[in-house]
One Martini backbone bead per residue (centre of mass of N, CA, C, O) as a GRO file, in nm:
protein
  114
    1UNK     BB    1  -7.168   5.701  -0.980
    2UNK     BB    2  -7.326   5.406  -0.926
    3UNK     BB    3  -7.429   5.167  -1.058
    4UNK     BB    4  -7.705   4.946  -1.070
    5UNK     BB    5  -7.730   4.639  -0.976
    6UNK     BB    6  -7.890   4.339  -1.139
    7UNK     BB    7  -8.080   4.090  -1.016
    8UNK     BB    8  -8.179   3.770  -0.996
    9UNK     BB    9  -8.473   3.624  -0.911
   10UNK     BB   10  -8.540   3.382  -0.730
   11UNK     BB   11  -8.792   3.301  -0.868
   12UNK     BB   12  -8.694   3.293  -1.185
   13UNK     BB   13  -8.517   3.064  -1.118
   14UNK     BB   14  -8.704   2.867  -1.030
   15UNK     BB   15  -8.895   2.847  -1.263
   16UNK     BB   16  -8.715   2.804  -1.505
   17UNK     BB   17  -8.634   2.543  -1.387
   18UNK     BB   18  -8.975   2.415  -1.368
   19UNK     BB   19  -8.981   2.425  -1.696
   20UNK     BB   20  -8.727   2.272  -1.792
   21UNK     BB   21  -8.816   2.029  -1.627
   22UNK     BB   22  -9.090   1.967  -1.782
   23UNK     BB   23  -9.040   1.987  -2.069
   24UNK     BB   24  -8.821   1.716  -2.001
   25UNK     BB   25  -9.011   1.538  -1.882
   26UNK     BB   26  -9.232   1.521  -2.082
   27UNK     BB   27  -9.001   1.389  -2.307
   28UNK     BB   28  -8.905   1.143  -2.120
   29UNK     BB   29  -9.170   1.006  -2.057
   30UNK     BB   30  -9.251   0.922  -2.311
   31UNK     BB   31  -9.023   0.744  -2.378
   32UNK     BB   32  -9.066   0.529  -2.151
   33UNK     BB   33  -9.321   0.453  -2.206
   34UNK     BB   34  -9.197   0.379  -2.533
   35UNK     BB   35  -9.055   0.125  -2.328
   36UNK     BB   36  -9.259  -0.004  -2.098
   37UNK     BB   37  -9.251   0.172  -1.871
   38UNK     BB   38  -9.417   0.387  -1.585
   39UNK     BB   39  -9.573   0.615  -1.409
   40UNK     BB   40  -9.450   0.767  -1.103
   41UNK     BB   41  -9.711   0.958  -1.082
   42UNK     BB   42  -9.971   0.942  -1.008
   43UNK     BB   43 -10.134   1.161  -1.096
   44UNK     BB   44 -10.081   1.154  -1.391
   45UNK     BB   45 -10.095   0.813  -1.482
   46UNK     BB   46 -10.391   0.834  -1.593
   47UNK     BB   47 -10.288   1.069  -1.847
   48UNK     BB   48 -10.035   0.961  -1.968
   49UNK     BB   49 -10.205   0.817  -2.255
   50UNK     BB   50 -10.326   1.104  -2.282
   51UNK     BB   51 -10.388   1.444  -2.424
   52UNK     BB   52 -10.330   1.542  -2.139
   53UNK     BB   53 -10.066   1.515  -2.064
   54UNK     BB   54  -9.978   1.748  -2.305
   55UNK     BB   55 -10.166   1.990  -2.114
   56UNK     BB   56 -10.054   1.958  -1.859
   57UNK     BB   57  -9.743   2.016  -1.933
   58UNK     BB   58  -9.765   2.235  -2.177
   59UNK     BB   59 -10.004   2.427  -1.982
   60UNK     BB   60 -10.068   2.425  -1.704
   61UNK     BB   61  -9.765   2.455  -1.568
   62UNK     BB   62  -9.704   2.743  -1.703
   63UNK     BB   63  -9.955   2.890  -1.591
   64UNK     BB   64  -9.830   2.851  -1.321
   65UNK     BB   65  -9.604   2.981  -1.346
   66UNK     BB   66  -9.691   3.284  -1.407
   67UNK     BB   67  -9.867   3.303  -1.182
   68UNK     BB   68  -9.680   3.310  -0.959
   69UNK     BB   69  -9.491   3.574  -1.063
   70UNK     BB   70  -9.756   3.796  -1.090
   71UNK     BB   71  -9.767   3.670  -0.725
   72UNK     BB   72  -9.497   3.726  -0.604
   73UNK     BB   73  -9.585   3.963  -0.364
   74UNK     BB   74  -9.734   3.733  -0.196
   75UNK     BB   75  -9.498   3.551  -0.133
   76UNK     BB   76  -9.388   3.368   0.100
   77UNK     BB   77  -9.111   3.244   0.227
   78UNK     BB   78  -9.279   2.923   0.268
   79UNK     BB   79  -9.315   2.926  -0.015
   80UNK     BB   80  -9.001   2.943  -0.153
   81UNK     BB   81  -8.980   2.709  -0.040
   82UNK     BB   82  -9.138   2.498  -0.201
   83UNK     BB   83  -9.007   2.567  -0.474
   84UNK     BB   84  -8.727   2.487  -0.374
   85UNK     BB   85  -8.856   2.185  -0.329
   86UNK     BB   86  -8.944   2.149  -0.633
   87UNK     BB   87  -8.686   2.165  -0.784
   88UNK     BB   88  -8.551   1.921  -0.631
   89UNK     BB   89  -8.795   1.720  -0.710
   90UNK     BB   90  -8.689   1.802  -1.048
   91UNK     BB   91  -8.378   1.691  -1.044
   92UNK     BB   92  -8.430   1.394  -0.977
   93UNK     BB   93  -8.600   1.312  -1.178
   94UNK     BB   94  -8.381   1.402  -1.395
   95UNK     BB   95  -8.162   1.197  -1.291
   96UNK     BB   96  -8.333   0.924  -1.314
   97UNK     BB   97  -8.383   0.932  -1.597
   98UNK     BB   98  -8.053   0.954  -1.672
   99UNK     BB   99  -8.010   0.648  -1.579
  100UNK     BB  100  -8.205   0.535  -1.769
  101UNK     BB  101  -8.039   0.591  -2.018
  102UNK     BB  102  -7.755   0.484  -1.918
  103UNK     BB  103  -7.863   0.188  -1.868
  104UNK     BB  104  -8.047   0.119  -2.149
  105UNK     BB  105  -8.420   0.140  -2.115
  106UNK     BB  106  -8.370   0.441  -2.257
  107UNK     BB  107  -8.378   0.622  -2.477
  108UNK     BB  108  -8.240   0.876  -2.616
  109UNK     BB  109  -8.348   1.155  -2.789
  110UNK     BB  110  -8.058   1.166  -2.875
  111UNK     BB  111  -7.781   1.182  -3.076
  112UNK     BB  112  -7.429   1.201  -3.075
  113UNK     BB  113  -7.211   1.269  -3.235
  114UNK     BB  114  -6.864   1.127  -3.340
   0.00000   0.00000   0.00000
């Protein structure tokens, strides 16, 4: 009898990358900001500069997706669409930062040793 394959939920795979990629937007903006760039974000630009905006990024967005998983069977197909309109504009996001780094406009977080 054949063993039953696990799948990954694609809401799991859209969820877990839409959180690494605010928590990595999160420490990318801020050096940004730390660079004397601006958020680009209207909605965030208010409290970019505010104890919010880490209160923001690194707990209501996580609660927000958990809340999503939580109630995934809620979610219809054109939520899932959505989501993963969500992952393509914060990969955009991320590869925007990735030139402002490679640009030389704002530091890496980190130097990788040669």
């Amino acid at each position: 009898m054949p063993t039953a394959q696990r799948r990954l939920h694609p809401l799991a795979v859209a969820l877990v990358c839409l959180g690494l990629f605010n928590v990595l937007d999160y420490f990318l903006t801020l050096r940004a900001l730390g660079a004397g760039l601006h958020e680009a974000n209207p909605f965030i630009r208010a409290i970019a500069d505010t104890p919010l905006f880490g209160i923001v990024k690194l707990v209501v967005v996580p609660a927000l997706l958990h809340h999503l998983w939580r109630t995934r069977r809620d979610i219809r197909p054109i939520g899932m669409v959505f989501v993963w309109i969500a992952v393509a504009a914060y990969t955009y996001v991320i590869l925007h930062h990735g030139t402002l780094i490679l640009a030389g406009v704002v530091p890496p977080l980190f130097k990788i040793p040669v």
